[in-house]
C-alpha positions as CSV (number, residue, x, y, z in Angstrom):
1,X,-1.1,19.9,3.8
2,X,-4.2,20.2,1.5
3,X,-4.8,17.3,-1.5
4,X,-3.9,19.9,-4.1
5,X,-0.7,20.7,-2.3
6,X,0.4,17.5,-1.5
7,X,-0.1,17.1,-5.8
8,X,2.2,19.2,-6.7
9,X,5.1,18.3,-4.1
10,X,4.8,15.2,-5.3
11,X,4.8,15.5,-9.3
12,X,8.2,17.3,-8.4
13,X,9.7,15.2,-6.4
14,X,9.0,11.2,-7.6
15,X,9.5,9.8,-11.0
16,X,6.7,10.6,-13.7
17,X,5.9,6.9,-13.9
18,X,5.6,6.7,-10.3
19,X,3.6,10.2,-10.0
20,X,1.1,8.5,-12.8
21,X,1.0,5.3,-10.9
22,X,-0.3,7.4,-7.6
23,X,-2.7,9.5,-9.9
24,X,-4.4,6.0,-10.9
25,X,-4.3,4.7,-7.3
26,X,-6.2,7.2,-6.2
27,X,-9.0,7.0,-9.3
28,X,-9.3,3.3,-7.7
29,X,-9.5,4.2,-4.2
30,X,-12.0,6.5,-5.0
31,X,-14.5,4.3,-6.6
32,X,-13.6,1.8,-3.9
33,X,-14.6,3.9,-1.1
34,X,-18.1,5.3,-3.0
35,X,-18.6,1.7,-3.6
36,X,-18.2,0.5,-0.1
37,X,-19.6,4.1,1.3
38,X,-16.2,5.0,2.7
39,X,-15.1,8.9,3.4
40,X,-12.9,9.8,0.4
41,X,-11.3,12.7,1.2
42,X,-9.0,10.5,3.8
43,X,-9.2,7.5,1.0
44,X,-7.5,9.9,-1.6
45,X,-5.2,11.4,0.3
46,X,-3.6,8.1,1.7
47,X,-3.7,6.9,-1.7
48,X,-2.3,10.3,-3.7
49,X,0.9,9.7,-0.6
50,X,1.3,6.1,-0.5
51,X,4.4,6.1,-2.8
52,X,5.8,9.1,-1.3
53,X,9.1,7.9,-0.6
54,X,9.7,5.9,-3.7
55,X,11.9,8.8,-5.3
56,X,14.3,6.9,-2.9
57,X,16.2,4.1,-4.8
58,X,16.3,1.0,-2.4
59,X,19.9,1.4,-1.0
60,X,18.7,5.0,0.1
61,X,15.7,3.2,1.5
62,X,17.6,1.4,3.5
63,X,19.6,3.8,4.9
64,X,16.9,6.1,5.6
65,X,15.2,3.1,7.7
66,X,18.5,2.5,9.6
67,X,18.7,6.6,10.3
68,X,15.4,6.8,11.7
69,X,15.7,3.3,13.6
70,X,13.7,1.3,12.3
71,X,14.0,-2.6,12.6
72,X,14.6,-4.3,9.9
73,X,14.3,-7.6,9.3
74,X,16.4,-10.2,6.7
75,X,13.6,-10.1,3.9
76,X,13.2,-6.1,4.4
77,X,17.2,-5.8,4.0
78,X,17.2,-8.3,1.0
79,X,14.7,-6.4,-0.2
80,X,14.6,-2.4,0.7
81,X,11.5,-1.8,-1.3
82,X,9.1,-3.4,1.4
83,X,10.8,-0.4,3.7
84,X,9.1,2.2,1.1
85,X,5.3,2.1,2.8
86,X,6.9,2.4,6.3
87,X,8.9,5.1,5.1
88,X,5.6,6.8,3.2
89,X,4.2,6.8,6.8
90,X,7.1,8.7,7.9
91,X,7.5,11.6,4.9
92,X,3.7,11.6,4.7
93,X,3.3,12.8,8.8
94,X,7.1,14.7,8.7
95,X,6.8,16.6,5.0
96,X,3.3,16.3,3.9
97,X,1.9,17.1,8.1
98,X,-0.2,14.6,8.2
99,X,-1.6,13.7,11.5
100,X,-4.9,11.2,11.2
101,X,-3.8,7.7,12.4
102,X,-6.3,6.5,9.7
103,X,-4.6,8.0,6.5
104,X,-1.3,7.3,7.6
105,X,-2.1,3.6,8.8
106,X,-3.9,3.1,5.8
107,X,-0.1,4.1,3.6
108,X,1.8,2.1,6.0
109,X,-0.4,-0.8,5.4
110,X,-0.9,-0.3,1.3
111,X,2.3,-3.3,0.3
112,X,1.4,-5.9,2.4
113,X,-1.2,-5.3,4.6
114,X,-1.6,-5.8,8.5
115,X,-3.1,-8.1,10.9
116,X,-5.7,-5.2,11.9
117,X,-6.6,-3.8,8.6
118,X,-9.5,-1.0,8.6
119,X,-11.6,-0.4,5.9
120,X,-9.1,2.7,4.4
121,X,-6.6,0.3,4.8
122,X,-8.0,-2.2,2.8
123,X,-9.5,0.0,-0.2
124,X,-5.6,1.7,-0.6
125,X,-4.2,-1.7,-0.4
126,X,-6.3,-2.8,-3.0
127,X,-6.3,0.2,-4.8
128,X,-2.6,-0.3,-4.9
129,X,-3.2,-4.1,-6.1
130,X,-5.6,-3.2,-9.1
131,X,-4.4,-0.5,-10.9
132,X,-5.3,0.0,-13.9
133,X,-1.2,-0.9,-15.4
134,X,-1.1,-3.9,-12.8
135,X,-0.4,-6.8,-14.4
136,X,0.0,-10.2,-12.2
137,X,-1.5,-14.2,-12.3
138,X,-4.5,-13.6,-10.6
139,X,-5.3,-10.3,-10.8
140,X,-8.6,-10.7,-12.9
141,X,-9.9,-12.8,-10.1
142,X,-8.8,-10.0,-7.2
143,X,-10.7,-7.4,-9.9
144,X,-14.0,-9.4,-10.0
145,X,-13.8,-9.5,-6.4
146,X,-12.5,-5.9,-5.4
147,X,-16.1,-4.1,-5.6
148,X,-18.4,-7.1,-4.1
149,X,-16.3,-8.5,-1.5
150,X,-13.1,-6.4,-0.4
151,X,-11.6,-9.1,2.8
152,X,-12.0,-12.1,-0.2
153,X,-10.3,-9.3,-2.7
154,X,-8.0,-8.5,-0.4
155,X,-6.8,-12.3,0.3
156,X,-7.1,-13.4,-3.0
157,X,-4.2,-10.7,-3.5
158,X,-2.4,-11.5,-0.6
159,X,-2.1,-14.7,-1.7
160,X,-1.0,-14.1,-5.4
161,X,1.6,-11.8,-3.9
162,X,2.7,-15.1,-1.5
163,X,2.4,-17.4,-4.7
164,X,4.3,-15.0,-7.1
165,X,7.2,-14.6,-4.4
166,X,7.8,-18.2,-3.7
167,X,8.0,-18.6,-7.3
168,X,11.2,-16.4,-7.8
169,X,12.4,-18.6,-4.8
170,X,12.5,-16.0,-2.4
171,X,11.0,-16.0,0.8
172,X,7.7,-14.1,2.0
173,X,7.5,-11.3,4.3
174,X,6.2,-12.8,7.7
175,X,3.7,-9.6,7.6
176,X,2.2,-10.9,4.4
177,X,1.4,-14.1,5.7
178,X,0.1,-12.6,8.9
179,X,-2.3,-10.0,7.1
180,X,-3.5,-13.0,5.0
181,X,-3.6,-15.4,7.7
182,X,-5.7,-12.8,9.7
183,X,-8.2,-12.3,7.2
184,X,-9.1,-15.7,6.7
185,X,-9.7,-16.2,10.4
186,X,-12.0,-13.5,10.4
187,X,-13.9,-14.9,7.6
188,X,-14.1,-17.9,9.6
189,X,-15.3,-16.2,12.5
């Protein structure tokens, strides 16, 4: 499915707060992949489809994840919405036909990361992360960073993401930790 056509599935199908939010994700990605001399085409597209399931509420989520057999852990069942960028993946290779590993890595990987992240991955992550509504301690600091240094951007997300979370008391998703914890190893490599 072309960029344009993927557009206008999705301005019918998710919220218009959500379709906005996707519009301004992909603005970001953009610049981040000029910046970082980064194909855009792909870059945009995993961006524009990143939120592609969230017309799902989280109970729907859920169930969608159990349908298609996914496994899911305590944290994902306490909290659906971490299910929403697997479940992207899924509607973005099953109802948008999207094949490239890259693009569809890159949406899987866009909430909290993975231990393996590519460069794609990385700018829709952060792209994600720095929207221009985002509002979170410690995003000015993941901003400053976002178009000089995308692994220290990156982490310094990650990790306002793992502070922010603790904070309400909850616990973190083992697959932040490991995306952040990854990260700093390479930097110390």
């Amino acid at each position: 499915m072309k960029h344009t056509q993927a557009l206008k599935k999705l301005q019918t199908i998710l919220p218009s707060d959500r379709f906005a939010h996707s519009l301004r994700v992909v603005k970001i990605a953009k610049a981040l992949a000029l910046n970082y001399n980064i194909e855009g085409d792909k870059v945009a597209l995993a961006a524009l489809l990143h939120d592609c399931s969230r017309f799902l509420s989280p109970a729907e989520m859920l169930k969608k994840a159990n349908s298609l057999g996914f496994i899911i852990d305590e944290v994902e069942r306490d909290e659906p919405r971490l299910l929403h960028a697997e479940l992207s993946a899924y509607f973005a290779q099953n109802d948008y036909g999207i094949e490239d590993p890259e693009i569809l890595s890159a949406i899987r990987s866009h909430t909290v990361g993975n231990t393996k992240m590519s460069m794609t991955d990385k700018i829709v992550y952060l792209a994600d992360h720095i929207e221009d509504e985002r509002d979170y301690v410690g995003l000015e600091k993941v901003k400053s960073l976002a178009f000089k240094n995308i692994d220290l951007a990156v982490i310094e997300s990650l990790n306002s993401m793992i502070q922010f979370i603790k904070s309400l008391g909850k616990p973190v998703f083992h697959k932040t930790i490991a995306s952040r914890d990854n990260l700093l190893g390479q930097l110390n490599d």
